[in-house]
C-alpha positions in Angstrom: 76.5 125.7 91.4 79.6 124.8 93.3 79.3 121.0 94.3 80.3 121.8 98.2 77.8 124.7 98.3 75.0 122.2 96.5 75.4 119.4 98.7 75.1 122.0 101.8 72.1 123.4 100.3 70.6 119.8 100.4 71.3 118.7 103.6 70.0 122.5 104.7 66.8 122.1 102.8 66.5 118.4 103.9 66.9 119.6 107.5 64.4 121.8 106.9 61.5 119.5 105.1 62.1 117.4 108.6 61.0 119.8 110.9 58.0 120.7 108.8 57.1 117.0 108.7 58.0 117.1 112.7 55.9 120.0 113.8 52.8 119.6 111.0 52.7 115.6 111.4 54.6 113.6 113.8 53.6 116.7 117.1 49.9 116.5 116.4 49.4 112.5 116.2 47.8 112.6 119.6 45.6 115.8 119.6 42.5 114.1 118.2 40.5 110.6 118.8 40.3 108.2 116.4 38.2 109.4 113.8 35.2 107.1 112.3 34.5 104.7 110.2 37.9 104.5 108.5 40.4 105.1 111.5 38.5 103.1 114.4 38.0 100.4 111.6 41.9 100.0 110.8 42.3 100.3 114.7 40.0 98.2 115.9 41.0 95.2 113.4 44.7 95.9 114.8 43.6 95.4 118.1 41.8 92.2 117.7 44.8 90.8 116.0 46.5 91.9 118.9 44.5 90.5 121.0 43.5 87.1 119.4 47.1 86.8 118.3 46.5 85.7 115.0 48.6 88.0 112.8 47.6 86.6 109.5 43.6 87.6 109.0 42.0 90.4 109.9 38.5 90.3 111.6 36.2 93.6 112.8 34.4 92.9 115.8 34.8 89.3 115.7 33.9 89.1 112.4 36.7 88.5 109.2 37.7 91.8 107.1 38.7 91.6 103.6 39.2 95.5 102.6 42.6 95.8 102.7 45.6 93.0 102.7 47.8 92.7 105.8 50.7 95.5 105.7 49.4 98.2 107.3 47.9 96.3 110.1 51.2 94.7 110.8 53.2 98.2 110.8 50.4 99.4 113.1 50.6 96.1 115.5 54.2 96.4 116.1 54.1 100.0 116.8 51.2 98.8 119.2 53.7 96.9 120.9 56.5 99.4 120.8 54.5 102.4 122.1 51.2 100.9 123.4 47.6 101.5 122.6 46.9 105.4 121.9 46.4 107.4 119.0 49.5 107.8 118.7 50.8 104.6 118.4 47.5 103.7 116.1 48.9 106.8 113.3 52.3 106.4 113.7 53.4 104.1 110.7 51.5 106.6 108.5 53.3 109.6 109.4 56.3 107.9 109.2 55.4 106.3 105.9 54.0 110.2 104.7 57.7 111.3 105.9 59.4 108.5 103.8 56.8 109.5 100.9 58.2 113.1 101.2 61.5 112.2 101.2 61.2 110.1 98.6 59.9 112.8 96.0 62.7 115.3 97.5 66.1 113.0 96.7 64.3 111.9 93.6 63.9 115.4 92.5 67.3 116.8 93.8 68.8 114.5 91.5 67.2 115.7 88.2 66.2 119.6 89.2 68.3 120.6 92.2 67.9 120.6 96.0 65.4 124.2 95.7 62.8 123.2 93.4 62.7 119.5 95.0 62.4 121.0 98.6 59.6 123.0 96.8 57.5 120.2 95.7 58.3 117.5 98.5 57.5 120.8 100.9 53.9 121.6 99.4 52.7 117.7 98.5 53.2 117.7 102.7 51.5 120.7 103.3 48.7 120.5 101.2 44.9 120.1 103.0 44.3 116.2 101.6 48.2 114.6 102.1 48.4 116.6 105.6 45.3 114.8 106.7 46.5 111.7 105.1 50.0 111.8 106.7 48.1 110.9 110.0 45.7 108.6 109.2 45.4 105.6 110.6 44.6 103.6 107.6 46.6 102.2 104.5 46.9 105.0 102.5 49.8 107.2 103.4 51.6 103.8 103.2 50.3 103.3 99.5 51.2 106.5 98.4 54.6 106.1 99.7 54.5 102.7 97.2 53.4 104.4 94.7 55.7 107.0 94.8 58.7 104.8 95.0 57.1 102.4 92.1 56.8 105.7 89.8 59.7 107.8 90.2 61.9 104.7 90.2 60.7 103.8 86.7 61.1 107.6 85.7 64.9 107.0 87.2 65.3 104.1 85.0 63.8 105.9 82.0 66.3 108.5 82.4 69.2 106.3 83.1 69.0 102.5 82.3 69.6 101.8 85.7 68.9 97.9 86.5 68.9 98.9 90.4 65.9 101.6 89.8 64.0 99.0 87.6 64.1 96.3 90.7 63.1 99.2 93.8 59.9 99.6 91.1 59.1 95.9 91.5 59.7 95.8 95.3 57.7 98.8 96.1 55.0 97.7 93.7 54.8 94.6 95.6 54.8 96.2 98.9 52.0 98.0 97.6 50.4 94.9 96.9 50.6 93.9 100.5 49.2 97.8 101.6 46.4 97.8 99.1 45.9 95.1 96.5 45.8 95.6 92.8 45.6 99.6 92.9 49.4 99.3 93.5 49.5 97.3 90.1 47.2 99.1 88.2 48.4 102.7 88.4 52.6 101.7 87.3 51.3 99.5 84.5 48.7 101.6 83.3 50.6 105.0 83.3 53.8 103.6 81.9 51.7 101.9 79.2 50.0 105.1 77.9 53.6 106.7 78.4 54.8 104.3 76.2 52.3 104.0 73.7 52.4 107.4 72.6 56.2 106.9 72.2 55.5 104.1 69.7 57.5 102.2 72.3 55.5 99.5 73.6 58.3 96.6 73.1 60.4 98.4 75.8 57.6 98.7 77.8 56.9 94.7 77.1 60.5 94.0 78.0 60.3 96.1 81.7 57.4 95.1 83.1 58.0 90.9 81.9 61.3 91.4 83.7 62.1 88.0 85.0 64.2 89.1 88.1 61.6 91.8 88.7 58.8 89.6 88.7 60.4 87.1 91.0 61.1 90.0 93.6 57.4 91.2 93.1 55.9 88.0 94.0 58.5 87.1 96.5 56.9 89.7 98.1 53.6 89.9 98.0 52.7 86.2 97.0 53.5 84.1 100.4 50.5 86.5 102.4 47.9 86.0 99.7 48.5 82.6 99.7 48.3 81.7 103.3 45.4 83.8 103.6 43.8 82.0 100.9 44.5 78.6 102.6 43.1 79.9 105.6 39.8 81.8 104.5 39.6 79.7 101.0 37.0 81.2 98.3 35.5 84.0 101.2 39.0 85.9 101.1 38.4 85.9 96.8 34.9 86.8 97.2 35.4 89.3 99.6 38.9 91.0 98.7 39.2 91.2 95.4 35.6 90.4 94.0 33.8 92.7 96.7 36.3 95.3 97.6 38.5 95.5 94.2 36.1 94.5 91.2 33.0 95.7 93.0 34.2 99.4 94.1 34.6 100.1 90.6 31.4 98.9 88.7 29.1 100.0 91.6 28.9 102.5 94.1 30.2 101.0 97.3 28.6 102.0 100.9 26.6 104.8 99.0 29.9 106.9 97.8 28.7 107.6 94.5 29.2 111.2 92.9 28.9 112.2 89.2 31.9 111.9 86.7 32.8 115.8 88.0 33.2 114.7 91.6 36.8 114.7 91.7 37.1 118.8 90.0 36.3 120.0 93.7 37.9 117.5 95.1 41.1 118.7 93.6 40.3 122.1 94.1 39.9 121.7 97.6 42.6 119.3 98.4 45.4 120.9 97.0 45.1 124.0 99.2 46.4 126.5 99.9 48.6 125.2 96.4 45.7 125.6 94.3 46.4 128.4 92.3 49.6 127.0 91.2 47.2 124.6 89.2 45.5 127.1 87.0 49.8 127.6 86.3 50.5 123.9 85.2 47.5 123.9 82.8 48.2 127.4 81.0 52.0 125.8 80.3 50.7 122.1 79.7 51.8 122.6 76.5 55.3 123.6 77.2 55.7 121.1 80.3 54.5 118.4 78.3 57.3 119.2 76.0 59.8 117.3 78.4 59.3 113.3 78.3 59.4 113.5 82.2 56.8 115.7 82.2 54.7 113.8 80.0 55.5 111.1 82.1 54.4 113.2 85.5 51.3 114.0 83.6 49.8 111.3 82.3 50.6 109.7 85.9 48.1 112.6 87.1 45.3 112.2 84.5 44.9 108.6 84.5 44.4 108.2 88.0 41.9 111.7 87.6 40.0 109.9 84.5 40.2 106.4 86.3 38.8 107.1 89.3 36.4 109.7 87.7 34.4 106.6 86.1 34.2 104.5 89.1 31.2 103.6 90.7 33.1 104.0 93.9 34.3 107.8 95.0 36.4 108.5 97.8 38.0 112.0 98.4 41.9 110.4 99.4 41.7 108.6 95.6 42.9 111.4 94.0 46.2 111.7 96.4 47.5 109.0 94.0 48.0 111.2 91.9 49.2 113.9 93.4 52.9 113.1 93.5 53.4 114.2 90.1 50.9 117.1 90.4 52.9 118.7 92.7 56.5 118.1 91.3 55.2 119.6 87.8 53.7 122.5 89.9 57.3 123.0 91.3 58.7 122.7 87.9 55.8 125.2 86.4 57.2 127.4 89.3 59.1 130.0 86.5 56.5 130.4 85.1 54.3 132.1 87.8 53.6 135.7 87.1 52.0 137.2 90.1 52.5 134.6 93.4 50.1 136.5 95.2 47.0 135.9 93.3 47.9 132.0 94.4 46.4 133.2 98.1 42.6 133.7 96.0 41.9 130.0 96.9 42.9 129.7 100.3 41.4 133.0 101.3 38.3 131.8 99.9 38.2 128.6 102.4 39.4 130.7 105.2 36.3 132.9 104.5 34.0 130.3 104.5 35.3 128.9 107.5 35.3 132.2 109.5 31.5 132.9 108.2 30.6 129.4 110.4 29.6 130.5 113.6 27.1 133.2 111.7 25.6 130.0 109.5 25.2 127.8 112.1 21.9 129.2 113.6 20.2 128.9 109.6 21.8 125.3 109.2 20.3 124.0 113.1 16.8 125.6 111.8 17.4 123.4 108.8 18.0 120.1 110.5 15.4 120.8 113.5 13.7 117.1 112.2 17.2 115.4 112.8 18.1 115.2 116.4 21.7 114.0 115.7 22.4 116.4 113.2 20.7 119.5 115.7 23.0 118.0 118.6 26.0 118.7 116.1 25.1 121.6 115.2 24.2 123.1 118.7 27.7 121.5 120.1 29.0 123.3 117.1 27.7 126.9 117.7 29.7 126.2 121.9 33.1 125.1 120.3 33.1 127.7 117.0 33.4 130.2 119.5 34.8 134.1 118.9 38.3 132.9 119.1 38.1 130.5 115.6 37.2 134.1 113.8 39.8 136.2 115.1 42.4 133.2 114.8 41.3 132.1 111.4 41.3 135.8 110.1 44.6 136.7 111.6 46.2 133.4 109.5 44.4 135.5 106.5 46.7 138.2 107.2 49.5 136.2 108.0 49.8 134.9 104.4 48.5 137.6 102.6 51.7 139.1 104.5 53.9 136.6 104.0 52.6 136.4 100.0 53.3 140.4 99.4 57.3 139.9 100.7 59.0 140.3 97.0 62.2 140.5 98.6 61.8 136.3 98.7 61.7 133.9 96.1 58.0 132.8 95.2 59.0 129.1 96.1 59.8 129.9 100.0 56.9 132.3 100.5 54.4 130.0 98.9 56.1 127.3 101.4 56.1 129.9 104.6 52.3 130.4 104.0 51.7 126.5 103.6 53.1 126.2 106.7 51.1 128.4 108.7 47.6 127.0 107.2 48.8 123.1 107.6 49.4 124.3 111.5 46.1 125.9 111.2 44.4 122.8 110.0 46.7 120.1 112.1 46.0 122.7 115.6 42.6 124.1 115.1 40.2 122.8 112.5 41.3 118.8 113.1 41.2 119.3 117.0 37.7 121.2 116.7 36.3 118.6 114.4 37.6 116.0 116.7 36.1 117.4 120.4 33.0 117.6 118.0 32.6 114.2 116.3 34.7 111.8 118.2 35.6 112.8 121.7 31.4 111.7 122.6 32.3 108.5 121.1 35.7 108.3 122.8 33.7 109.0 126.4 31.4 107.0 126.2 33.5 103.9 125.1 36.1 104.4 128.6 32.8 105.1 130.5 31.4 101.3 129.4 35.0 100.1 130.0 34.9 101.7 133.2 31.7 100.0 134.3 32.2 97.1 131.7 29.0 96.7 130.0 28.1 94.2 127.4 27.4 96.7 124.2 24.3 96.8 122.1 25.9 99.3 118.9 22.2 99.7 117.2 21.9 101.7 114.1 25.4 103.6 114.3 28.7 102.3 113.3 31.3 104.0 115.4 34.4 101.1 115.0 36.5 103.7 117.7 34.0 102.4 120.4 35.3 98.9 120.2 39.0 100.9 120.1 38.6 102.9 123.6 35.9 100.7 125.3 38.2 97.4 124.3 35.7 95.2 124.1 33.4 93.9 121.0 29.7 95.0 120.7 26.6 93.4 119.3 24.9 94.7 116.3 21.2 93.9 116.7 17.8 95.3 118.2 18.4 96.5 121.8 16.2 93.9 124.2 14.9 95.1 127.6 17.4 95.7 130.5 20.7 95.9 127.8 23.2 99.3 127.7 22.4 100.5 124.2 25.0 102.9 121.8 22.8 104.9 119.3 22.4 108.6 118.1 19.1 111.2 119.6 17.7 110.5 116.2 16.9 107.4 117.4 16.6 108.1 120.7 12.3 108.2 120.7 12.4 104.9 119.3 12.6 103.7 122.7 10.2 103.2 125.3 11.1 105.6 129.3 14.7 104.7 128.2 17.3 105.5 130.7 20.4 107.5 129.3 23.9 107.2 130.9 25.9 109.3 128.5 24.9 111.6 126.1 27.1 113.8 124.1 26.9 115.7 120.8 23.8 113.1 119.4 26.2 110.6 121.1 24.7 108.6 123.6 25.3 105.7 126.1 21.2 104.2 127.9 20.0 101.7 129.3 16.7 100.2 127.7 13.7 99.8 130.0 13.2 95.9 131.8 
């Protein structure tokens, strides 16, 4: 291709990745509370450091929090500042950090394969069910992935070309990574590029990269000067409860009962990579063939180790396997050629989109089910009012849409599979996210301004809903409710208490007062 016409090509297709990221991300930051525990957690920390002013530890209502080291929190706190409290402000640095992700994976792809086929894969990692969900979280891991990214493709730059420059942005993003999420950040770059290496019979190079003096220095000028201030100020509780608790422990043990067997992550995948599933079933009839490219191989064993690794810890959590999805998804863009019939990829998505319009007919057998579980029948009744007629029709005319959009030959498979990724990420970002969220978290949200509004002192009993302390701002106590106190609980535990008098109750949300 004419240079001229392939650098037009790239700024068109970069235009165009933009405004998918703009109207699937960056429009619909607002449309849904805070979701619980992981978002109101993040939130809530970043509004206590706001609010206490200490912008080195973290606490959750009141009390120190050693999940995650300081990065995130800090992104979140200035945009705090910039934009003021909202959701918006709260999700912000991920969605720009998901953007920066994207981008990331489209120059680096332009480079080796052209502007098409990186638009292709940049376009569907941001599309896909789990990263489109991600990309507007307000928690560490859209900024992680973004390290990750920039860690891993900078070494593949500097396997392909020597370059000293690519070798040092590895180091810096690994380090930033560090400050985002602790050792994951290490683990992943040294662990793939070992295994890449080893079964190249080239483990001195691999000695000589990652002992890099200068890279070292950069890595640690980085990440050091946080973890040692915050071990100065918390001493041996920051060890015990970062990396002995929430690094070490995750892995042998389950962690707050997210267990699954060593198969968990197969659906996982399955699921998360819609509507690009069937491009999957692609990549593994041509391993062979991919894996006949080092960069490939590369890509690959990038994918599988963080599969198998994650696969045999104790701890399981759905958004682990986006670590790996980077390469996934630029080997499904390179497997692209090899695609036969593009429109059996739509089998997957249709079958979700089935499932999801058969709801409103389950939901009668599933409240009969859950009839001893107050909570879960408040859902479910709430449910059957919101997943009114309008979900079916709207959810079976996005069926048609990209079965349509799917059976156009007259396109290339890339932009059709693109077109119809589009239109289900706007189905998920505009209907299923705002559903879920008038469901599960607008009670919580109501309740919390309501106690704001009359500014009650907060017994949280038996729940853990970290978005109160968000909309209510104010901290709660976490105890047995005593007589005369304003109580937030769930209707399953509702007849625990004696002639109690309820001021807010909500979708098994609710706001009493307990009896003097």
């Amino acid at each position: 291709m004419h240079p001229d016409r392939s650098s037009r090509e790239s700024v068109i297709l970069g235009a165009l990745l933009a405004i998918i990221l703009a109207v699937t991300c960056f429009a619909v930051l607002g449309r849904a509370p805070l979701f619980d525990v992981d978002e109101g957690a993040f939130s809530e920390a970043t509004r206590e450091m706001l609010r206490s002013g200490n912008y080195l530890s973290t606490t959750l209502n009141g009390a120190p929090r050693f999940d995650k080291p300081i990065l995130i929190y800090w992104l979140q706190l200035l945009s705090l500042k910039t934009f003021g409290p909202g959701e918006f402000a709260f999700r912000l640095p991920s969605a720009l950090a998901a953007g920066a992700w994207s981008f990331a994976l489209f120059l680096h792809e332009s480079r080796r394969s052209g502007a098409r086929q990186a638009f292709t894969a940049a376009a569907m990692l941001i599309l896909s069910l789990q990263v489109t969900i991600i990309a507007k979280a307000a928690i560490a891991d859209a900024l992680l992935n973004l390290c990750l990214a920039g860690t891993l493709l900078s070494l593949l730059t500097y396997y392909r070309s020597g370059s000293r420059h690519a070798l040092l942005l590895a180091f810096s993003a690994m380090g930033f990574g560090m400050l985002t999420k602790g050792p994951v950040a290490v683990l992943i770059p040294l662990a793939a590029t070992f295994l890449f290496q080893l079964g190249r019979g080239t483990l001195r190079q691999w000695l000589r990269m990652v002992l890099d003096p200068a890279g070292i220095a950069l890595f640690l000028a980085i990440a050091l000067p946080w973890y040692l201030l915050e071990y100065r100020a918390e001493g041996m509780d920051f060890i015990q409860g970062f990396f002995l608790k929430h690094n070490v422990g995750r892995f042998g043990t389950s962690f707050e009962g997210h267990s699954g067997s060593i198969l968990y992550y197969v659906p996982v995948v399955i699921i998360g990579l819609m509507p690009f599933t069937g491009l999957l079933y692609t990549v593994v009839r041509n391993f062979r063939r991919l894996m006949a490219d080092p960069e490939n191989l590369f890509l690959g064993i990038w994918t599988l180790f963080v599969f198998a690794f994650f696969s045999l810890s104790g701890t399981k959590l759905p958004h682990y396997m986006i670590y790996g999805y980077t390469p996934l998804f630029i080997l499904m863009a390179r497997a692209l050629p090899y695609l036969r019939r593009p429109a059996l990829t739509l089998i997957w998505p249709l079958l979700l989109l089935a499932l999801l319009a058969l709801l409103p007919a389950l939901l009668p057998a599933a409240a009969a089910m859950a009839a001893g579980d107050p909570f879960i029948a408040d859902i479910l009744e709430a449910a059957r009012a919101i997943f009114a007629e309008g979900h079916i029709i709207l959810t079976l005319a996005l069926a048609a849409a990209m079965a349509a959009i799917m059976l156009l030959r007259r396109f290339p498979a890339e932009f059709r599979l693109v077109a119809s990724g589009l239109c289900f990420s706007l189905y998920v970002n505009l209907h299923v996210m705002a559903l879920a969220g008038r469901l599960l978290q607008e009670p919580v949200k109501e309740a919390a301004l309501l106690a704001k509004q009359n500014g009650w002192e907060i017994v949280m009993w038996r729940v853990d809903y970290p978005s109160f302390l968000v909309y209510s701002e104010s901290l709660a106590l976490k105890r047995d409710p005593r007589p005369g106190e304003v109580v937030l609980t769930t209707s399953k535990h509702l007849g625990e208490l004696r002639e109690p008098e309820v001021l807010y109750r909500k979708n098994g949300i609710v706001l009493l007062r307990t009896t003097q």
